[in-house]
N, C-alpha and C positions, 0 to 999 in steps of 0.2 A: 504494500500500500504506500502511498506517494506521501504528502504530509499530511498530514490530519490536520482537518477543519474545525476553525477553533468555535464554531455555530453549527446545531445542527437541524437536522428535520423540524420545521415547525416553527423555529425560531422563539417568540416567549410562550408559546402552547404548553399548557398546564400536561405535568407528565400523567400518564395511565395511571389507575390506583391498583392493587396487585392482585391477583384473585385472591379470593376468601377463602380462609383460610377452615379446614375444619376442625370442630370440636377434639381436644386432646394432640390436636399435631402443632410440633413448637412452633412458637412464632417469630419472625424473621426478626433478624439480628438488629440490623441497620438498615439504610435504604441506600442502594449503591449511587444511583444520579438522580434521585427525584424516587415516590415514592410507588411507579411502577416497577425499580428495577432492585430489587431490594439484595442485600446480599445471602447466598444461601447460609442457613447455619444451621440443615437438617444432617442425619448421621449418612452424608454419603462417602460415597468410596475417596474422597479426595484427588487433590492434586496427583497428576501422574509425576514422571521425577521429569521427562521434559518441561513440563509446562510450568512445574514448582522450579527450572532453574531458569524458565525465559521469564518468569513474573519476577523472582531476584533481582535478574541482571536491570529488567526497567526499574522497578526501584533503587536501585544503582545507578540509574539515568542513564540506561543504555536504550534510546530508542530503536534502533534497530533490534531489539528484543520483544519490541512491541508489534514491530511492524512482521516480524514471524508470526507472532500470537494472530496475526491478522489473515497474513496467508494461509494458515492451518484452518482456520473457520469460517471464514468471510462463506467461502461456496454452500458450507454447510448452512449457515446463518440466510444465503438471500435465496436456496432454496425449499429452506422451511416457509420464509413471508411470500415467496411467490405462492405457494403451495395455499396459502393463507388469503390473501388482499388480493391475489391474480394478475397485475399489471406490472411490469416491468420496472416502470418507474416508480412505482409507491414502494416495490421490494428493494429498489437498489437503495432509497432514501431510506428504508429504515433498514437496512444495515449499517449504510453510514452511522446512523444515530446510534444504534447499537454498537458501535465501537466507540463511539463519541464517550456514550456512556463509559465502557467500561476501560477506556484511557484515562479517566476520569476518578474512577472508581476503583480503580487496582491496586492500589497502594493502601486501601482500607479492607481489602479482599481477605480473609481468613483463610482460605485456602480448606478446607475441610467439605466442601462438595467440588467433585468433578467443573473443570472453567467450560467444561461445553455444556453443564445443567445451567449455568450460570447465564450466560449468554443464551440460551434458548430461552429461559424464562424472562430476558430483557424482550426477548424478540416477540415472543407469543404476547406479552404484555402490551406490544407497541403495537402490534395487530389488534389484538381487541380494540383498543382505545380506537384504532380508526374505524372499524368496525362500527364503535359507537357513532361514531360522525357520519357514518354511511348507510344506516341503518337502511335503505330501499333499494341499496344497490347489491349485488351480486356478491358477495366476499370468496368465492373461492376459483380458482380457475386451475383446472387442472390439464391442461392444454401441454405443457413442459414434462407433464410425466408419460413418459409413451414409450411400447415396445418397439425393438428392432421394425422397422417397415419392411410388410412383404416384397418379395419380388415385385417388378414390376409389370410381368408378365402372369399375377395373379389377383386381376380386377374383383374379384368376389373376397379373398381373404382382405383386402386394403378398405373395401366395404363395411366387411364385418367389423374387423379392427375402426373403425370411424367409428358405426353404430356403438360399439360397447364403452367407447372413449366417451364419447359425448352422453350417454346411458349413466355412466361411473359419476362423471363429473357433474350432472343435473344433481344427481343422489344426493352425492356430500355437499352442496352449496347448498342443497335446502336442511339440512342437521343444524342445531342450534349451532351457536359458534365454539362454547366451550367442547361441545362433542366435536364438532368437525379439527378443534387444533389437536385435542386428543388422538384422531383418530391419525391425522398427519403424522403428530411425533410416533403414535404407533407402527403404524403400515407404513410407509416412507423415510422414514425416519430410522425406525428398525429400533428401537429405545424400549428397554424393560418397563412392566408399572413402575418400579421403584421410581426411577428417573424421571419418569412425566409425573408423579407423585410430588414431586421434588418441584420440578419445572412448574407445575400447575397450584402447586402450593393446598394439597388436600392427602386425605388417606390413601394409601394403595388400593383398598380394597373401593374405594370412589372411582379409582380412574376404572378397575374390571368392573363395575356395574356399569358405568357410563358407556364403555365400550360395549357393554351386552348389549345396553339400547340403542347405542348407537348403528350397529350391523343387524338388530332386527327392525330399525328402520331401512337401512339400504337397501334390507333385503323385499322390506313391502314396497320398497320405493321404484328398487330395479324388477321385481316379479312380474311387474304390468307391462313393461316395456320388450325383457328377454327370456319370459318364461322360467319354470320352478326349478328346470334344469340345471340352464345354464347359471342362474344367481347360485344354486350352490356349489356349483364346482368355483364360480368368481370367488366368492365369501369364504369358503372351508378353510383359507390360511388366516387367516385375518385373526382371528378371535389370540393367535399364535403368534403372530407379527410378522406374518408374511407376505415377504413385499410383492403384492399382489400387481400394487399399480406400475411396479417394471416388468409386469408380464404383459400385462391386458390393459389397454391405453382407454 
């Protein structure tokens, strides 16, 4: 990453508030840039021994320490919020801001949950908030998650592949938002409950019922459009974390 911008997305936009937190799960330490982005201080796997020696070195004031931390995540980071907000340019800006934040932020960082639960849960936070601002518009677009294309010389399978792309993606845009970011960091994402746990700031066992409802909607959602068949051979990884949406567009 080139220099970092010392303004970010939004400019004086009041930051996200953080999800709600549930009954009995601790409550966040501090608030890393405002009080969407809060820093983690649930019992996760921590810092890996990279990342606990590139977070060192920038508080040692080695930006280039920073700007690794940046290349390891950034892709991860703008294609959870594509995933999320769907348009190009609201995911590239709130990645920006998501490093804004946690350039910000890192030198108060505790280091005791994983820096990619950290940064997901800035990200997922930034998405809601616009979410909320956009409350009639479309929040998800899943157009960027797509299998290998068929042949060209196979007009019926490039067909079907359309149909199920556009099937999948109707699905999850209409799930509440917290289900649909859950289902992202699940299926796309490839992330244990623990960590969306973490990320979404509630129970583990919140994020597997959410998800239960959330795939027995899909599944009433896709049933009408591709038949009982095919939704369950689509849905059977899912409940699993299987990245469904790099098979079947």
């Amino acid at each position: 990453m080139g220099r970092l911008p010392t303004s970010g997305r939004g400019g004086d936009r009041r930051d996200p508030e953080p999800p709600r937190r549930e009954a009995g799960v601790e409550e966040q330490e501090r608030s890393a840039a405002g009080p969407g982005a809060g820093l983690p201080s649930g019992r996760g796997e921590g810092l890996t021994a990279e990342d606990a020696g590139l977070v060192e070195a920038f508080r040692r004031g080695e930006e280039s320490a920073f700007a690794a931390l940046v290349i390891k995540y950034r892709e991860a980071v703008y294609r959870t919020a594509r995933r999320l907000v769907g348009s190009h340019e609201d995911s590239a800006d709130i990645t920006q801001e998501v490093f804004i934040r946690a350039y910000r932020a890192l030198p108060r960082f505790d280091g005791r949950a994983h820096l990619r639960t950290w940064l997901y849960r800035i990200t997922v936070n930034l998405c809601l908030d616009l979410h909320q601002q956009r409350r009639r518009q479309s929040w998800v677009d899943l157009d960027e998650v797509t299998a290998e294309a068929p042949p060209e010389d196979a007009p019926e399978a490039r067909a079907e592949a359309r149909t199920l792309r556009q099937a999948v993606r109707a699905a999850v845009a209409a799930l509440p938002p917290r289900q649909r970011a859950m289902v992202v960091l699940r299926v796309y994402q490839d992330l244990p409950y623990a960590e969306i746990a973490r990320i979404m700031g509630c129970a583990e066992g919140t994020v597997k019922a959410t998800m239960f409802a959330a795939l027995r909607k899909l599944r009433r959602q896709l049933g009408a459009v591709l038949g009982e068949e095919t939704v369950a051979t689509l849905t059977a990884g899912l409940g699993s974390g299987a990245r469904v949406g790099d098979e079947v567009p």
